[in-house]
C-alpha positions in Angstrom: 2.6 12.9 -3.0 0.3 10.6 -3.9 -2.0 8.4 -1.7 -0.9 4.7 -1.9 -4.4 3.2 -1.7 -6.4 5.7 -4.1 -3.6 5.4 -6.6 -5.2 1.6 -7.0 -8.5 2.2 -7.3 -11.5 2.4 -4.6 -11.9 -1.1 -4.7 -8.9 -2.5 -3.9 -8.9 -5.8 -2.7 -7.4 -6.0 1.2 -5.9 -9.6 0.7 -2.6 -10.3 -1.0 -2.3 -10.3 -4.7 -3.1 -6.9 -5.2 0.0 -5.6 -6.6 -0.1 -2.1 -4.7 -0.8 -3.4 -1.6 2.0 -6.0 -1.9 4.7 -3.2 -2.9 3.5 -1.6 0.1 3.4 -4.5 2.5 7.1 -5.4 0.9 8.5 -1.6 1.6 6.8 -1.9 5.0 9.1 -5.2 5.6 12.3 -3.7 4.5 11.6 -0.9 6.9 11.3 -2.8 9.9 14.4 -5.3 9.2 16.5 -1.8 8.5 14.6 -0.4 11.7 15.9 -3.1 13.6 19.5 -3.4 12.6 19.7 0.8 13.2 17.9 0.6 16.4 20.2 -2.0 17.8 23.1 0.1 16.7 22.1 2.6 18.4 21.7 0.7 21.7 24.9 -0.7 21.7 26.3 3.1 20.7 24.4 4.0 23.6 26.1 1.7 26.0 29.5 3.1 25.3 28.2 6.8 25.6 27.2 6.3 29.6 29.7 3.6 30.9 32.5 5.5 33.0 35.1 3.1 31.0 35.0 3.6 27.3 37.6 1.6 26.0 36.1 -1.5 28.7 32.4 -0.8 26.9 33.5 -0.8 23.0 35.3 -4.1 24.1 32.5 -5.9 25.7 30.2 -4.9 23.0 32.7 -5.2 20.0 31.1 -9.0 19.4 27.8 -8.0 19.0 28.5 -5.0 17.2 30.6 -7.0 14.9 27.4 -9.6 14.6 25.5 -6.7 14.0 27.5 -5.2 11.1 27.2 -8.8 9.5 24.1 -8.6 10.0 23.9 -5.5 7.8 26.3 -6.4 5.0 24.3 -9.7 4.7 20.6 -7.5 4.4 22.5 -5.6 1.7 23.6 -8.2 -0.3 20.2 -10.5 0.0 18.0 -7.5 -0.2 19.5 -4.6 -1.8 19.1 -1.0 -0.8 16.8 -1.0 2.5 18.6 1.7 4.4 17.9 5.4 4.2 20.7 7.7 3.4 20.9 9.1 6.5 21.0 5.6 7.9 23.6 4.1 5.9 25.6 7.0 6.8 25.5 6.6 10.5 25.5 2.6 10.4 29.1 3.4 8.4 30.7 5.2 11.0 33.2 3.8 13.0 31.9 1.8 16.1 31.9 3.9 19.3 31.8 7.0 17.4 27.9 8.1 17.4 27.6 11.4 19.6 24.7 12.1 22.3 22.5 13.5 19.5 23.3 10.6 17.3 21.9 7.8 19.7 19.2 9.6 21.4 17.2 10.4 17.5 17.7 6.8 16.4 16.3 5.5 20.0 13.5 6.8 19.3 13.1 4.5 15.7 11.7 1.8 17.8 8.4 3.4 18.6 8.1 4.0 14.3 9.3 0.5 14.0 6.4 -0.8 16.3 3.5 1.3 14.5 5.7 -1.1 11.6 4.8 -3.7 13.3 1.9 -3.4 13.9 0.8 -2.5 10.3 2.3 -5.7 9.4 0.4 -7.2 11.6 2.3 -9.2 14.0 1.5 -6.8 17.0 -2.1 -6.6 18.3 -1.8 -2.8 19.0 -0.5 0.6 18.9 0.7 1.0 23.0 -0.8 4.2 24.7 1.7 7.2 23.8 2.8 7.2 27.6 4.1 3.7 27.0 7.6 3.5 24.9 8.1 0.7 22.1 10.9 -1.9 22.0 12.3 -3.2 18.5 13.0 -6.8 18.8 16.1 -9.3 16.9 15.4 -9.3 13.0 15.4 -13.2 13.5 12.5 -13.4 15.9 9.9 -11.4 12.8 8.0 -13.8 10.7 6.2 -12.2 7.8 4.6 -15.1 6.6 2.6 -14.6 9.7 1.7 -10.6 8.9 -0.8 -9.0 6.7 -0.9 -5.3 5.7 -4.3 -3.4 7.6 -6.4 -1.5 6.0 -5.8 1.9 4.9 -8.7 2.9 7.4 -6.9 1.6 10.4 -3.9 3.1 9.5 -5.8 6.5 9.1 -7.5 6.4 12.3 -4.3 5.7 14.5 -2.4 9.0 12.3 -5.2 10.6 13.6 -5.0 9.3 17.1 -0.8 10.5 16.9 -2.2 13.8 15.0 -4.2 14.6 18.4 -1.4 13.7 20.6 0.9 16.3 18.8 -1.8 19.0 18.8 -2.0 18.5 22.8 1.6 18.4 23.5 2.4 21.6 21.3 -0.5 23.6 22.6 0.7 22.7 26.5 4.0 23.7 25.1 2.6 27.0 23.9 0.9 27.6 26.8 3.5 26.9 29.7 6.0 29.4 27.5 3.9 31.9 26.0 0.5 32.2 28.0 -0.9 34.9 26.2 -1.4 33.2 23.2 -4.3 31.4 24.3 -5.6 34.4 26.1 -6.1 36.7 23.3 -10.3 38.2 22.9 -12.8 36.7 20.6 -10.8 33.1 21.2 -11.9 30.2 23.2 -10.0 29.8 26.6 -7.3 27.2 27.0 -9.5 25.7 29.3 -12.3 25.3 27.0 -9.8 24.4 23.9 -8.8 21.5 25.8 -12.2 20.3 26.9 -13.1 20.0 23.7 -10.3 18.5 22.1 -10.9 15.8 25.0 -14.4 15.4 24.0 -13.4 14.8 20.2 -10.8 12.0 20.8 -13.1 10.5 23.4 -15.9 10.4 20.4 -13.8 9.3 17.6 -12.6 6.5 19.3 -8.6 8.6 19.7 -8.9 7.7 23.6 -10.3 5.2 25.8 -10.7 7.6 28.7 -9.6 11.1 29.7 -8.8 12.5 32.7 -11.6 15.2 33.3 -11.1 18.0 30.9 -8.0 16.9 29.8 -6.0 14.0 27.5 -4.3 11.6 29.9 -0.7 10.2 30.2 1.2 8.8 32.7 -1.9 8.6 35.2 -2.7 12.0 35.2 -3.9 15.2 33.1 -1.3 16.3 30.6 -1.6 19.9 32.0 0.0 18.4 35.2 3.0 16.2 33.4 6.3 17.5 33.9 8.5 18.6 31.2 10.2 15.2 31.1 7.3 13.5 30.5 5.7 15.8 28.4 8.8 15.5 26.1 8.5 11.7 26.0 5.0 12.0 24.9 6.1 14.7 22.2 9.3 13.0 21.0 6.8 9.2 20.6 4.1 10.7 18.8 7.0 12.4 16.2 8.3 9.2 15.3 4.8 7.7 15.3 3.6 9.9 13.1 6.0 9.7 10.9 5.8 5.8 10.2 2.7 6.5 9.7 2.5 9.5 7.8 5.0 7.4 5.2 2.8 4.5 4.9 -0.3 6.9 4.0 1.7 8.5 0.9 3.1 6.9 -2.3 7.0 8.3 -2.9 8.7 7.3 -5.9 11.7 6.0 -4.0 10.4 5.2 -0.5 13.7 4.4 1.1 14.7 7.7 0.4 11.6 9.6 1.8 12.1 8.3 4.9 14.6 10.7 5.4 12.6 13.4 4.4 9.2 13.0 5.8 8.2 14.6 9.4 6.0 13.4 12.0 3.8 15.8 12.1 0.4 16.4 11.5 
């Protein structure tokens, strides 16, 4: 994979016109209307899934969800192919059909559409990762009013979501396999952590820690429960992985989103 910006040259220019950036800033767009339209099928999948009447939810939703799947046909036809593969094959199913797994993984495509978002430029910022993201109507985006930011920003929040995974999977680590981080020669856990708090504190990854220690939901991660540590694991993921897309050139984008993780 190739990287988007160094493809065009060191000095490219970070206004429109530039014909890199504006295939980028284009693909970026398609993302978040297909984002949005998946997102909200998931919600209204999700709906169906925890009422105690089934039959009563899938007919109290049916109008949107038949609004919705308009709303798709008519992207398709005006825009082409904007839907992964693995999104067109989900967004086909039968209404009320998704399963648990289904709706919980594509919940979680509104915290990549809002790093979208933000790229674009129509949010101010990237929320703290103890914070979850909303996708919002298709209708109420404006693009006119965005503008693609610079491949520096974009680097410097993959490594904000690059530290967030690091602290999550070493907590992990360490609540189920102890030893691991007590082995001789090695720093301690302890001091690992300290010093990973110190580096996001310096690059700018965090506004402030608590102690020794990254911090989410008001406290030390090494005190969050396994709820909320999995929250803070499963936002990063699909941060990352908006991200992680944006900062590589694939030959057919749509279908890379499929394939690319949000890791680090």
């Amino acid at each position: 994979m190739r990287d988007a910006w160094q493809q065009a040259g060191e000095a490219v220019s970070l206004s429109r016109g530039n014909n890199m950036r504006d295939t980028l800033e284009k693909d970026v767009q398609k993302r978040i209307a297909a984002l949005t339209v998946f997102y909200t099928r998931a919600v209204l999948e999700t709906h169906i899934l925890i009422a105690s009447d089934a039959e009563k939810a899938m007919e109290e939703n049916r109008q949107a969800a038949e609004g919705l799947l308009k709303q798709y046909r008519d992207i398709l036809k005006n825009n082409g192919e904007i839907f992964s593969p693995q999104e067109v094959a989900l967004l086909n199913m039968p209404f009320g059909s998704w399963t648990d797994s289904d709706t919980n993984a594509a919940s979680w495509s509104s915290e990549s559409f809002g790093v979208l978002k933000w790229a674009i430029g129509m949010a101010a910022s990237i929320p703290e990762y103890d914070v979850r993201m909303e996708a919002v109507d298709i209708g109420e985006l404006d693009f006119d009013k965005g503008k693609l930011r610079t491949k520096e920003q974009i680097e410097h929040e993959f490594e904000r979501g690059k530290k967030w995974n690091w602290r999550v999977g070493a907590e992990f680590l360490n609540r189920h396999n102890p030893e691991a981080y007590n082995q001789e020669g090695f720093p301690s856990y302890k001091k690992l952590l300290a010093d990973s708090a110190e580096d996001a504190l310096n690059r700018g990854l965090v506004e402030e820690t608590a102690g020794d220690d990254l911090k989410a939901f008001g406290k030390p991660v090494e005190q969050l429960s396994q709820e909320e540590l999995a929250t803070i694991g499963a936002t990063a993921y699909a941060r990352q992985k908006a991200l992680a897309w944006m900062l590589n050139d694939f030959e057919n984008p749509i279908k890379a989103w499929d394939a690319i993780e949000g890791e680090s």
